[in-house]
C-alpha positions as YAML, in Angstrom:
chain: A
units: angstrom
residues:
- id: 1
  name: UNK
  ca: [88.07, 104.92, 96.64]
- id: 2
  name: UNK
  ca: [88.93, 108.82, 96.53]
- id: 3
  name: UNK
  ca: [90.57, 109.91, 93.50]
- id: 4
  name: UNK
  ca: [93.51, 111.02, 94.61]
- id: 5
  name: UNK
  ca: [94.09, 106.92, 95.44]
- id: 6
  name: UNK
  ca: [93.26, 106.09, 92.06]
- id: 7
  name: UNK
  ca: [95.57, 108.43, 90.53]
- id: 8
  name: UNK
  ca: [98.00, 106.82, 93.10]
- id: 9
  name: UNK
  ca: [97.10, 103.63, 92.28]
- id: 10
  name: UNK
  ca: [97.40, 104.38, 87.99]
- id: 11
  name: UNK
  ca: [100.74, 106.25, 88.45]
- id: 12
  name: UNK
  ca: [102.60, 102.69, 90.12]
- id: 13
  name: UNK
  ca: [100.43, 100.14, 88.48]
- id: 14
  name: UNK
  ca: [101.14, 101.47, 84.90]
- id: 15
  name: UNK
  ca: [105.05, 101.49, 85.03]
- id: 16
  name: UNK
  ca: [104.64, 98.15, 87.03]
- id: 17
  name: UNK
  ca: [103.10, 96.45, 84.06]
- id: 18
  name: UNK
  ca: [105.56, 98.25, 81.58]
- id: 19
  name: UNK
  ca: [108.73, 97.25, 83.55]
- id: 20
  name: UNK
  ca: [107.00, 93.31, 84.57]
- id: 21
  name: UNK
  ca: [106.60, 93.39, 80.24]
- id: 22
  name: UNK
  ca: [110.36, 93.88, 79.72]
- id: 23
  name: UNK
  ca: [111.07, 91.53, 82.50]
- id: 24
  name: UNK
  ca: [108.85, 89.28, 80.78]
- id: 25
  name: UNK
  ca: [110.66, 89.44, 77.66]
- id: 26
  name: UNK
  ca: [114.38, 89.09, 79.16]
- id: 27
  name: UNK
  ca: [113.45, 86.51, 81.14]
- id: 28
  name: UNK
  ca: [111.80, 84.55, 77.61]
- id: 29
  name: UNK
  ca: [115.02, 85.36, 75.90]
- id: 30
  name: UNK
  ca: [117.49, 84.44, 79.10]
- id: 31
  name: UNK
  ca: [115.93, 81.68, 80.43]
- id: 32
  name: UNK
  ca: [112.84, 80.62, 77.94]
- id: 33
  name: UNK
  ca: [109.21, 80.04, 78.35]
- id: 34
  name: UNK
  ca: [110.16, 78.84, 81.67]
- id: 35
  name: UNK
  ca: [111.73, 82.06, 82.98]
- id: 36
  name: UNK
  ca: [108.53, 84.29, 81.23]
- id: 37
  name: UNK
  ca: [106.32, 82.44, 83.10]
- id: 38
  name: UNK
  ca: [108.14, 83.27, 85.87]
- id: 39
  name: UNK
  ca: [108.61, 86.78, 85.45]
- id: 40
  name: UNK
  ca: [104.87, 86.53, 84.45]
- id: 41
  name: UNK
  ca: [103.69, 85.22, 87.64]
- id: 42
  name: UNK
  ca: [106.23, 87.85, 89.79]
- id: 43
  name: UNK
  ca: [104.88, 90.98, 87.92]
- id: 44
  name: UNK
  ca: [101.52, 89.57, 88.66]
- id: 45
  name: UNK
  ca: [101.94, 88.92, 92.39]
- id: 46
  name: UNK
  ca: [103.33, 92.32, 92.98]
- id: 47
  name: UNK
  ca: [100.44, 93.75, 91.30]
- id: 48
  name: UNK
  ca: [98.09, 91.79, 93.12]
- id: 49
  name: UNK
  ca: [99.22, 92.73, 96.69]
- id: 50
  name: UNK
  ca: [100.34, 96.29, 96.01]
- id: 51
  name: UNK
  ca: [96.66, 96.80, 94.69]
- id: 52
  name: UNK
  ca: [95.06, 95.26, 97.62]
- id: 53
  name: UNK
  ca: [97.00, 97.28, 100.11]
- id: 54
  name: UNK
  ca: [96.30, 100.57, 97.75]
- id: 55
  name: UNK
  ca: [92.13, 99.32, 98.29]
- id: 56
  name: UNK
  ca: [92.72, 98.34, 102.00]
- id: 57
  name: UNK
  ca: [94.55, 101.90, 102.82]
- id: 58
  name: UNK
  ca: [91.80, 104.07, 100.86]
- id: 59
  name: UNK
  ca: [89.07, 102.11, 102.58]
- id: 60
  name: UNK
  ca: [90.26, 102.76, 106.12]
- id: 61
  name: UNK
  ca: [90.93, 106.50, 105.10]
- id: 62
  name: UNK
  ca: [87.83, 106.79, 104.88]
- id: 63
  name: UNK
  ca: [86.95, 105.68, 108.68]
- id: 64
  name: UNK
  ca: [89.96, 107.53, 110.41]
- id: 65
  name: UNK
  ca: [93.01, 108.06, 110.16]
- id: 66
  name: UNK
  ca: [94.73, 105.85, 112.75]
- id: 67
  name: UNK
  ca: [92.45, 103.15, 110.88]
- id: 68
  name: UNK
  ca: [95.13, 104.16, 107.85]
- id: 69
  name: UNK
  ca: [98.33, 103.48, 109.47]
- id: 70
  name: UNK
  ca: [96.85, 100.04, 110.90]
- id: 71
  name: UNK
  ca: [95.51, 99.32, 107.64]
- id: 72
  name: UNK
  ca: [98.72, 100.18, 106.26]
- id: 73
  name: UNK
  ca: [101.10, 98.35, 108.23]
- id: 74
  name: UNK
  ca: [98.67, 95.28, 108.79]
- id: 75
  name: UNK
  ca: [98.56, 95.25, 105.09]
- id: 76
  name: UNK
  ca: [102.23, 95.52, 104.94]
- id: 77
  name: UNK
  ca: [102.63, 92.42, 107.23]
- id: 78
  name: UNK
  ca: [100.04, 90.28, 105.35]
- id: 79
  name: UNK
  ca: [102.00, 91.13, 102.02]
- id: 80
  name: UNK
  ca: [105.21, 89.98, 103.64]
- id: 81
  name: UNK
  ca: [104.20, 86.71, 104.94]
- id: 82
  name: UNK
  ca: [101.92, 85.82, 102.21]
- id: 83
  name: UNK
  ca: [105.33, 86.22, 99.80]
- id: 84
  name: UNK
  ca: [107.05, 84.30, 102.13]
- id: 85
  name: UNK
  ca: [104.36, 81.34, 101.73]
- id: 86
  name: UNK
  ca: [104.38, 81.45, 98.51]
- id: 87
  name: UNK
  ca: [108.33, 81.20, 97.98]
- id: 88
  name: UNK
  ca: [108.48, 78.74, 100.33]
- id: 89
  name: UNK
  ca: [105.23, 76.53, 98.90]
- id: 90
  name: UNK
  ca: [107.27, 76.85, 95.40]
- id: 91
  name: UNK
  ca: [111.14, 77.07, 96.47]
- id: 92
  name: UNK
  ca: [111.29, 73.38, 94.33]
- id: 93
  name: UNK
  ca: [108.90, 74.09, 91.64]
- id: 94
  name: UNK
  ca: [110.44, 73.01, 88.12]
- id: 95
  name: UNK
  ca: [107.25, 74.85, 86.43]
- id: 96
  name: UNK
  ca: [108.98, 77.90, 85.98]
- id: 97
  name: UNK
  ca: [112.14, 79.58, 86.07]
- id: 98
  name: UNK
  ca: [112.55, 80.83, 90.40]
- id: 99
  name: UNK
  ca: [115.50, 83.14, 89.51]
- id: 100
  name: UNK
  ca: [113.49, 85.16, 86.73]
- id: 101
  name: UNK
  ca: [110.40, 85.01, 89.69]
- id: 102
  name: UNK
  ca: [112.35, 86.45, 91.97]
- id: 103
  name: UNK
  ca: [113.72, 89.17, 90.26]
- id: 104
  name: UNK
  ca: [110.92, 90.23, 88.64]
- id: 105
  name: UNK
  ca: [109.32, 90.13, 92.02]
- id: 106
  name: UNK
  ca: [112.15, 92.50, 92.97]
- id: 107
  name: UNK
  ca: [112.48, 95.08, 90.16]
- id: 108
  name: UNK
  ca: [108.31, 95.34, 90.46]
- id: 109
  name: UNK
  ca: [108.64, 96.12, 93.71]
- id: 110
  name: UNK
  ca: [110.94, 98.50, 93.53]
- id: 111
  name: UNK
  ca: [109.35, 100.43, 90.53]
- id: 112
  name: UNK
  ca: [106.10, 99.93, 92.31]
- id: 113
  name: UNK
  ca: [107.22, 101.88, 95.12]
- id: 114
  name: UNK
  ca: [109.26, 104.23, 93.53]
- id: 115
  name: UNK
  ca: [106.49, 105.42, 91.70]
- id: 116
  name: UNK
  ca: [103.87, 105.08, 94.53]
- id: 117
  name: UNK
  ca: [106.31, 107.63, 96.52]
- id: 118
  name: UNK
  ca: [106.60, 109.98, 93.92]
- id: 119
  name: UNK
  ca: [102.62, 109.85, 93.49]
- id: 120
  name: UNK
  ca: [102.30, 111.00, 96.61]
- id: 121
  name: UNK
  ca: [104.78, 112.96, 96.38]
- id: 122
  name: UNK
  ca: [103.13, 115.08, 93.77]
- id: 123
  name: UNK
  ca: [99.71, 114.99, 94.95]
- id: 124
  name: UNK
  ca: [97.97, 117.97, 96.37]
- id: 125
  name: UNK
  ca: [95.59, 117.52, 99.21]
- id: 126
  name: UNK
  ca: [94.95, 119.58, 101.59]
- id: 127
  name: UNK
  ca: [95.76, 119.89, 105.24]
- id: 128
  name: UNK
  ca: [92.84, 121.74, 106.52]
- id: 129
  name: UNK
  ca: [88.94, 120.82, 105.49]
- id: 130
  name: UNK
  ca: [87.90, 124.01, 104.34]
- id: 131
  name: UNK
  ca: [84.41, 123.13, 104.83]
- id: 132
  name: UNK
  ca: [84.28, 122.22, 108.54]
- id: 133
  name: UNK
  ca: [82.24, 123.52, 111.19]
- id: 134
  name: UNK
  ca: [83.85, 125.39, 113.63]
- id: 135
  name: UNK
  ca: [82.60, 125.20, 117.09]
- id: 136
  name: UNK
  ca: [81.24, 128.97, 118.29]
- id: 137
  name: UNK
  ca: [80.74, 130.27, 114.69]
- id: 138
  name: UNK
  ca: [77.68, 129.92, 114.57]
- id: 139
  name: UNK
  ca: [75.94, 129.34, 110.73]
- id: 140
  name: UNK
  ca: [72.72, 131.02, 110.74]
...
């Protein structure tokens, strides 16, 4: 992982976690232990796949960059589904509170990639590698 993808990767998760805390904490005094455990597990599954697609992107960076954009949208899709499974799988749980879940699910997202954008956003790479080798100058 380069480090401009960690520094992406520190600038979401951070005010993720922050924001999933206060969710946490609403939720406890809205709905009780049963909504922080819900807002525990939602700040926890956005985490989760955000990371993963952060790891899957920087890894196929690496190999090319048309290996990026699949990575990235084929990561996109997996998060997608996989949220769906789980909401379906526990769409009748009683172990926690679904509407503190889902919203914290939804206001991590959101500051997730809010702050991913503007990570990117302020990050400074550059469009030409200064150190290639260009063909017919030859280096002696």
């Amino acid at each position: 992982m380069q480090a401009n993808d960690v520094r992406v990767l520190k600038s979401a998760a951070i005010p993720t976690a922050l924001v999933g805390l206060v969710a946490v904490v609403v939720a406890l005094l809205v709905a009780g232990g049963k909504g922080a455990l819900g807002a525990v597990i939602g700040t926890l599954l956005v985490g989760v796949f955000f990371s993963v697609s952060v790891v899957a992107v920087s890894y196929a960076a690496r190999i090319s960059p048309q290996m990026m954009a699949i990575a990235a949208m084929g990561s996109y899709l997996v998060k997608i589904v996989a949220i769906m499974i789980v909401l379906v799988s526990f769409r009748d749980t009683t172990a926690w509170n679904n509407q503190a879940f889902a919203w914290a699910v939804v206001v991590c997202t959101l500051v997730w990639t809010g702050f991913e954008v503007r990570a990117f956003v302020k990050t400074k790479m550059l469009y030409v590698d200064p150190e290639a080798n260009v063909p017919g100058k030859g280096d002696s």
